[in-house]
C-alpha positions in Angstrom: -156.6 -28.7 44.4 -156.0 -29.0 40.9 -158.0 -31.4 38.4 -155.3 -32.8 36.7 -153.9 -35.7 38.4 -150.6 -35.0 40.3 -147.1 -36.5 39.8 -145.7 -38.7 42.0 -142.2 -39.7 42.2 -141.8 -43.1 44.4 -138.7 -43.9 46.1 -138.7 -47.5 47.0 -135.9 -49.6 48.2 -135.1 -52.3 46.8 -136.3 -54.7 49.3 -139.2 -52.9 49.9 -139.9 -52.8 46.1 -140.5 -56.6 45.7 -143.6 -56.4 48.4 -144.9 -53.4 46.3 -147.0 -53.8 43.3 -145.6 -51.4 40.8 -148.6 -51.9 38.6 -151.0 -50.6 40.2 -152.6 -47.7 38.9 -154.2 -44.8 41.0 -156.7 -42.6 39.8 -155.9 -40.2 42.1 -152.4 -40.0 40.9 -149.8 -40.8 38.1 -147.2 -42.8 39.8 -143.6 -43.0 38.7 -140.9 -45.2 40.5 -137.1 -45.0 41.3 -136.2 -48.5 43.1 -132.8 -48.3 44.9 -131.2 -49.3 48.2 -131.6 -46.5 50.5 -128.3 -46.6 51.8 -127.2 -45.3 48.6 -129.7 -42.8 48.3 -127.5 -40.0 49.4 -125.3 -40.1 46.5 -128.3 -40.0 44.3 -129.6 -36.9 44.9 -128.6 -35.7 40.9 -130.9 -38.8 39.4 -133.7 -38.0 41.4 -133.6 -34.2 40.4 -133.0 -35.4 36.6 -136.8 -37.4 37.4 -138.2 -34.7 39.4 -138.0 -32.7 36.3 -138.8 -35.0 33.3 -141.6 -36.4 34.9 -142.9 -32.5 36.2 -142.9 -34.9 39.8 -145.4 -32.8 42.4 -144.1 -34.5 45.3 -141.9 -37.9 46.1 -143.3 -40.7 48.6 -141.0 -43.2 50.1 -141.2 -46.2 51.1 -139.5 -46.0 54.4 -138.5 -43.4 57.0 -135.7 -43.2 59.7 -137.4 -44.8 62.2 -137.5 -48.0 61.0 -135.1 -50.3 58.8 -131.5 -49.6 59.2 -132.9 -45.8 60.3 -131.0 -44.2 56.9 -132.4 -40.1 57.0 -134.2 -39.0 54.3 -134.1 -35.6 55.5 -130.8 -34.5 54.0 -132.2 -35.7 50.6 -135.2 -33.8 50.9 -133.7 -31.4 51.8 -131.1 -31.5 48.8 -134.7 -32.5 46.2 -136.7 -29.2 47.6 -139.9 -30.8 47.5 -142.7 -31.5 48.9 -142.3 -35.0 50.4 -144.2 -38.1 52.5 -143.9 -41.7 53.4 -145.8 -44.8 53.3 -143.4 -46.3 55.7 -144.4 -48.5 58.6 -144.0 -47.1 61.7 -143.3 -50.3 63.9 -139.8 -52.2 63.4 -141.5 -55.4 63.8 -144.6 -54.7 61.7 -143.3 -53.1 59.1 -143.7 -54.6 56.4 -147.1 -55.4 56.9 -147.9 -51.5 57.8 -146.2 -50.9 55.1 -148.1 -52.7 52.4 -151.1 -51.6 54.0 -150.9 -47.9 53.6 -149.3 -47.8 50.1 -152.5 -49.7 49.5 -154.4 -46.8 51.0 -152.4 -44.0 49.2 -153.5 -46.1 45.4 -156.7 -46.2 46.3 -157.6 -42.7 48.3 -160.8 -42.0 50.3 -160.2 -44.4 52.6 -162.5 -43.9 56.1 -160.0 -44.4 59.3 -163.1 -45.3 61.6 -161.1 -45.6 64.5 -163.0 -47.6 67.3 -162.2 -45.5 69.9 -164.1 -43.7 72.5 -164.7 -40.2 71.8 -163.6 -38.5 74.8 -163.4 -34.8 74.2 -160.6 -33.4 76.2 -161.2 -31.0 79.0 -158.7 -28.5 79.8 -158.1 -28.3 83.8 -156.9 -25.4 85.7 -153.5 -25.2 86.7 -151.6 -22.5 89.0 -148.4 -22.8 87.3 -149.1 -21.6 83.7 -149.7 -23.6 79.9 -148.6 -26.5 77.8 -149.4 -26.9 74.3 -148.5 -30.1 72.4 -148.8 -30.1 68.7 -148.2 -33.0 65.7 -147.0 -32.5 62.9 -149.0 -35.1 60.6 -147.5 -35.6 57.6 -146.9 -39.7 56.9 -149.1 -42.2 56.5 -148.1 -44.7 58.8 -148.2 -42.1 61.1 -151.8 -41.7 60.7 -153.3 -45.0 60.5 -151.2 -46.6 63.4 -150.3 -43.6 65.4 -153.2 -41.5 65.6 -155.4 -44.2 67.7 -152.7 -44.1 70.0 -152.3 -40.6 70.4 -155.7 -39.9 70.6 -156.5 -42.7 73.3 -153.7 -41.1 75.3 -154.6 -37.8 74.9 -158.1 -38.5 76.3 -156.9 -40.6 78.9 -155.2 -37.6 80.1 -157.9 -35.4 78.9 -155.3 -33.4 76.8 -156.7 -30.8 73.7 -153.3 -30.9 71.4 -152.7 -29.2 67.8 -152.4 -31.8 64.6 -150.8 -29.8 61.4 -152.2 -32.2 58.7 -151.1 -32.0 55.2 -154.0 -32.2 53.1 -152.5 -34.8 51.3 -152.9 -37.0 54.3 -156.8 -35.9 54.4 -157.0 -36.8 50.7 -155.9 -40.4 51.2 -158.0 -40.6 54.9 -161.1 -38.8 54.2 -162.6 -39.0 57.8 -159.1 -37.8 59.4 -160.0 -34.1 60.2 -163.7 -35.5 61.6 -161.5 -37.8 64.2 -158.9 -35.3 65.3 -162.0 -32.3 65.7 -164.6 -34.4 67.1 -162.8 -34.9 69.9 -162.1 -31.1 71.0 -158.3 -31.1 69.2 -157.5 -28.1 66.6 -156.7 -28.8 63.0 -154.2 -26.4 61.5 -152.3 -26.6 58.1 -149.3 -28.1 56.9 -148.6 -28.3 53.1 -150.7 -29.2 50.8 -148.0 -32.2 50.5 -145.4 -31.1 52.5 -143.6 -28.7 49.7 -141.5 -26.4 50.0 -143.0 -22.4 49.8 -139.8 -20.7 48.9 -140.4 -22.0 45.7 -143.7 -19.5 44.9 -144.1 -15.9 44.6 -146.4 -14.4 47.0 -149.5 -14.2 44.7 -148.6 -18.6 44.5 -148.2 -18.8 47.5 -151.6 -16.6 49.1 -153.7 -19.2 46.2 -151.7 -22.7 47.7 -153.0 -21.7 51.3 -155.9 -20.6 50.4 -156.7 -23.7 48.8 -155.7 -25.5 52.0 -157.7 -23.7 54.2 -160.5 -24.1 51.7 -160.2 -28.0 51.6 -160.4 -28.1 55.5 -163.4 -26.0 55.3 -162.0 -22.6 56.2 -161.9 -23.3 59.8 -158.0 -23.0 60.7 -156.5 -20.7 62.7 -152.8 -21.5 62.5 -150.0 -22.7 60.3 -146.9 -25.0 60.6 -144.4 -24.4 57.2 -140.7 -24.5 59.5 -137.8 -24.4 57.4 -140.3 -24.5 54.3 -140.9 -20.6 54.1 -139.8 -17.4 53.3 -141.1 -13.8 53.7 -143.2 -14.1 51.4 -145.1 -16.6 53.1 -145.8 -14.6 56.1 -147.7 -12.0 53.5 -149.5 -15.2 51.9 -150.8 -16.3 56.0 -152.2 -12.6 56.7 -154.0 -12.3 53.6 -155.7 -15.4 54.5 -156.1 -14.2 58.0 -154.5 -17.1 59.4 -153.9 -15.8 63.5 -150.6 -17.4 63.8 -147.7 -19.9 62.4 -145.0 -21.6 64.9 -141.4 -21.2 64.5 -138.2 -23.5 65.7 -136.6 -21.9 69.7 -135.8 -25.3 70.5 -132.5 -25.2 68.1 -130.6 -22.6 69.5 -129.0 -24.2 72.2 -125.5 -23.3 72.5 -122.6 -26.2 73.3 -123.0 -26.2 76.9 -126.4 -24.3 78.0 -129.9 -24.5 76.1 -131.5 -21.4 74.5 -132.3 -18.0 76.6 -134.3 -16.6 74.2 -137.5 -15.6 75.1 -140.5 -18.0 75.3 -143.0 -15.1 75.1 -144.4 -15.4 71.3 -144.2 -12.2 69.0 -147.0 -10.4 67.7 -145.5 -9.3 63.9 -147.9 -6.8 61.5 -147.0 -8.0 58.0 -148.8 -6.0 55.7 -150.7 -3.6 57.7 -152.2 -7.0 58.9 -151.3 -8.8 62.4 -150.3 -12.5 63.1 -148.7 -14.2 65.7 -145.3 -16.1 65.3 -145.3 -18.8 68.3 -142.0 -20.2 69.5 -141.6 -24.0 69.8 -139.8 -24.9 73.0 -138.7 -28.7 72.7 -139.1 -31.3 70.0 -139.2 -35.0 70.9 -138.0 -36.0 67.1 -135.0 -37.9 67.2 -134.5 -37.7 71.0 -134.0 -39.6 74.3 -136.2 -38.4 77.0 -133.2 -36.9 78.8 -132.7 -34.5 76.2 -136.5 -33.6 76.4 -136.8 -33.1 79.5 -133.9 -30.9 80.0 -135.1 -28.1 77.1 -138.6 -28.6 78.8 -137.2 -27.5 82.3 -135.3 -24.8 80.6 -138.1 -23.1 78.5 -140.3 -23.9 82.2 -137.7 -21.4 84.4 -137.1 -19.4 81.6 -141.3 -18.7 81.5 -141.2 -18.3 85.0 -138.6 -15.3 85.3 -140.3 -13.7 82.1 -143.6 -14.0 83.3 -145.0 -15.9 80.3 -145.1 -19.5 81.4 -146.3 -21.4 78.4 -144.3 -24.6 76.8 -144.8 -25.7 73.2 -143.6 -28.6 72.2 -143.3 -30.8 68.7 -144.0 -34.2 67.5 -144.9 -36.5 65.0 -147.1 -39.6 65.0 -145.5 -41.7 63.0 -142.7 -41.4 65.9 -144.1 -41.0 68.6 -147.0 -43.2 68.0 -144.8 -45.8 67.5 -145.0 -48.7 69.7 -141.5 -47.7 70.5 -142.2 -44.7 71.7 -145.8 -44.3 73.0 -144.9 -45.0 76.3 -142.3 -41.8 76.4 -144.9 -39.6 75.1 -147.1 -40.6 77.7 -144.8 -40.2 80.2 -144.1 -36.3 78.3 -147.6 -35.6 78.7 -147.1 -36.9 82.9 -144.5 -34.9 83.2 -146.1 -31.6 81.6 -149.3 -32.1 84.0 -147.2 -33.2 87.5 -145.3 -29.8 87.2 -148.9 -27.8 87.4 -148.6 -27.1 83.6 -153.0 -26.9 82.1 -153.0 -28.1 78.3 -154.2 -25.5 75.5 -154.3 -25.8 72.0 -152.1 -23.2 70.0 -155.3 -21.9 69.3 -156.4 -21.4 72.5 -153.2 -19.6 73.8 -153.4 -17.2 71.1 -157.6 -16.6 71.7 -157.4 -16.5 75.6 -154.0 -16.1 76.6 -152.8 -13.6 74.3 -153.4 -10.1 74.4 -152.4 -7.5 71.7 -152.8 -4.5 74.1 -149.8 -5.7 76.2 -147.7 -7.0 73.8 -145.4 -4.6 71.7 -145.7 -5.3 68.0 -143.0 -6.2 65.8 -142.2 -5.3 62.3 -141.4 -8.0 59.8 -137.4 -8.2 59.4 -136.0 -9.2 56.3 -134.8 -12.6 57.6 -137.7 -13.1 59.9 -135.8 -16.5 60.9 -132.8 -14.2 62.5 -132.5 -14.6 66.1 -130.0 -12.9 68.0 -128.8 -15.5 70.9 -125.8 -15.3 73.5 -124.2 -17.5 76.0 -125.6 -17.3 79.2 -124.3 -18.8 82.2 -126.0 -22.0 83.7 -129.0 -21.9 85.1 -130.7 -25.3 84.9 -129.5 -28.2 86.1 -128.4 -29.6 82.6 -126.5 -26.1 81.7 -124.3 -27.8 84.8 -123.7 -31.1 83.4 -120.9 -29.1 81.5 -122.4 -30.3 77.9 -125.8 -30.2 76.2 -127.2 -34.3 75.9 -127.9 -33.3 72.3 -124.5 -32.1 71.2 -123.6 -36.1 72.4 -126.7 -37.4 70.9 -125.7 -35.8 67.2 -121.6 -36.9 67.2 -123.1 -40.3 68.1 -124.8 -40.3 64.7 -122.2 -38.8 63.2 -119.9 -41.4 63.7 -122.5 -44.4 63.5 -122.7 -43.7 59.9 -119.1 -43.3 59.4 -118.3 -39.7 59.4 -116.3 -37.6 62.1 -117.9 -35.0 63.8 -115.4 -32.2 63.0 
């Protein structure tokens, strides 16, 4: 990482700005604010790119995420920004504010140990008759880490599940005993920004140092790589040259209006470079969605595995969601689920070291768009293809039109 100190850009409400000290100085970081209500963020996006480039901003931080507080997205603005991006939100709607003080504190300060007092239960894989599950986290917020994390790992031993965590190493620079309390208890560590940026931005000879300085930071020993939606081409070069084994990519977005996706759950071995890497398809994501919803894209990627002969489920989540005192209990009872239909957990880099084999597996060159998928409507063939429309399809027009705006 570089020696000069980074430029942080944060974006504080205004309510949450007058629990905030905005004196404080880091020496970790230079810290800039931008204090406005976040329901008027949206039409704000021109400011904040004015500051992004006076101040040479590295990445933005804000002070809330859509979980809690009025639930406002932040997404479409990060999207709009480019940048890398995190949050010292609170993660609980009732503890908020107090989470919330507490891990800006932590992000001012850095270094801070997480010394969970947990028991360290390493996670034992089981065998199962019916194929693989592999559950991985996308850790990325604060919040999510200190008040998630002992949740998720508690559960995760109680059910002695290994999962994946992609950690930024942002997160590892503000918790320096993070990657020691995820490993030492048998679950992989892969990477995941070194804040969250964006890679499209870099050429290929920027982007091959950024990753190698992330793998080098987590002590060279990751295997895999999560940069959806923040990647190009270019990228995929950058991960073989690095010999990173494999990176995930989104399946679980291609559902049609009324049947979920029939694209193939078996991942793809590409060569990129004269060099090999797996590209591992992510069947559901729990971000965002009722269990219902869940449930039905994990029975669908389940049959589909079943007919292809590659039955294996991936799916997504994030601490600092489902973590949450809201919603521990439904990833507990995803995890139930996963195990009563005869589904044994692996890490994503245990599917790819014991599970995959490059002699049966036809290898695919690197397309130009290597996010182009070719989909088609099938006819049902799970029972939520019958319900006549897809729960998510409901789930997004409801948002639409809570915040105002017509679906169409």
């Amino acid at each position: 990482m570089s020696t000069d100190k980074p430029n942080v850009l944060l974006i504080a409400d205004k309510e949450d700005a007058e629990l905030l000290d905005a004196n404080k100085e880091s020496v970790q970081w230079n810290l800039h604010w931008y204090v406005q209500e976040y329901k008027r963020l949206a039409g704000k996006v021109a400011e904040l790119q004015y500051l992004i480039s006076k101040h040479r901003v590295d990445y933005v931080m804000y002070s809330r995420n859509d979980g809690v507080a009025g639930r406002i997205s932040i997404g479409p603005i990060t999207s709009a920004l480019k940048i890398g991006y995190s949050s010292f939100s609170g993660i609980d709607p009732h503890w908020r504010e107090a989470e919330m003080t507490q891990c800006f504190e932590d992000f001012v300060k850095c270094g801070r140990r997480l010394d969970f007092n947990l028991p360290v239960e390493n996670a034992k894989n089981t065998t199962h008759s019916h194929g693989t599950f592999s559950v991985a986290f996308d850790t990325e917020q604060l919040g999510g880490v200190r008040y998630g994390l002992p949740r998720i790992l508690t559960m995760l031993g109680k059910h002695g599940v290994k999962a994946t965590f992609f950690v930024t190493n942002l997160m590892k620079v503000v918790y320096s005993d993070l990657l020691n309390q995820i490993s030492r208890r048998g679950h992989e560590v892969g990477i995941h920004g070194m804040w969250h940026e964006y890679l499209t931005k870099y050429s290929v000879e920027q982007q091959t140092r950024l990753i190698h300085g992330m793998i080098s930071d987590f002590n060279g020993n990751v295997s895999g790589a999560n940069f959806m939606y923040r990647m190009d081409r270019g990228t995929l070069k950058a991960l073989v040259t690095n010999r990173i084994r494999y990176l995930v990519h989104p399946m679980m977005n291609y559902h049609r209006f009324i049947s979920y996706p029939k694209i193939s759950t078996r991942p793809a071995l590409l060569e990129v470079s004269g060099r090999q890497i797996w590209m591992l398809p992510i069947s559901a994501e729990t971000y965002g969605l009722p269990w219902l919803c869940i449930k039905n894209m994990l029975d669908s990627a389940i049959s589909l595995g079943a007919r292809t002969g590659f039955p294996h489920v991936s799916v997504l989540c994030h601490p600092f969601r489902d973590g949450s005192l809201s919603h521990i209990e439904a990833t507990e009872n995803m995890l139930r689920y996963l195990l009563s239909v005869g589904l044994a957990p692996v890490t994503l880099a245990e599917l790819v070291k014991d599970h995959l084999h490059t002699a049966d597996t036809a290898i695919s060159r690197c397309p130009n768009d290597f996010h182009a998928r070719k989909t088609r409507i099938a006819p049902p063939t799970t029972t939520q293809d019958f319900l006549g429309i897809v729960p998510e399809n409901a789930v997004k027009f409801w948002r639409l039109i809570r915040r105002g705006r017509t679906p169409f």
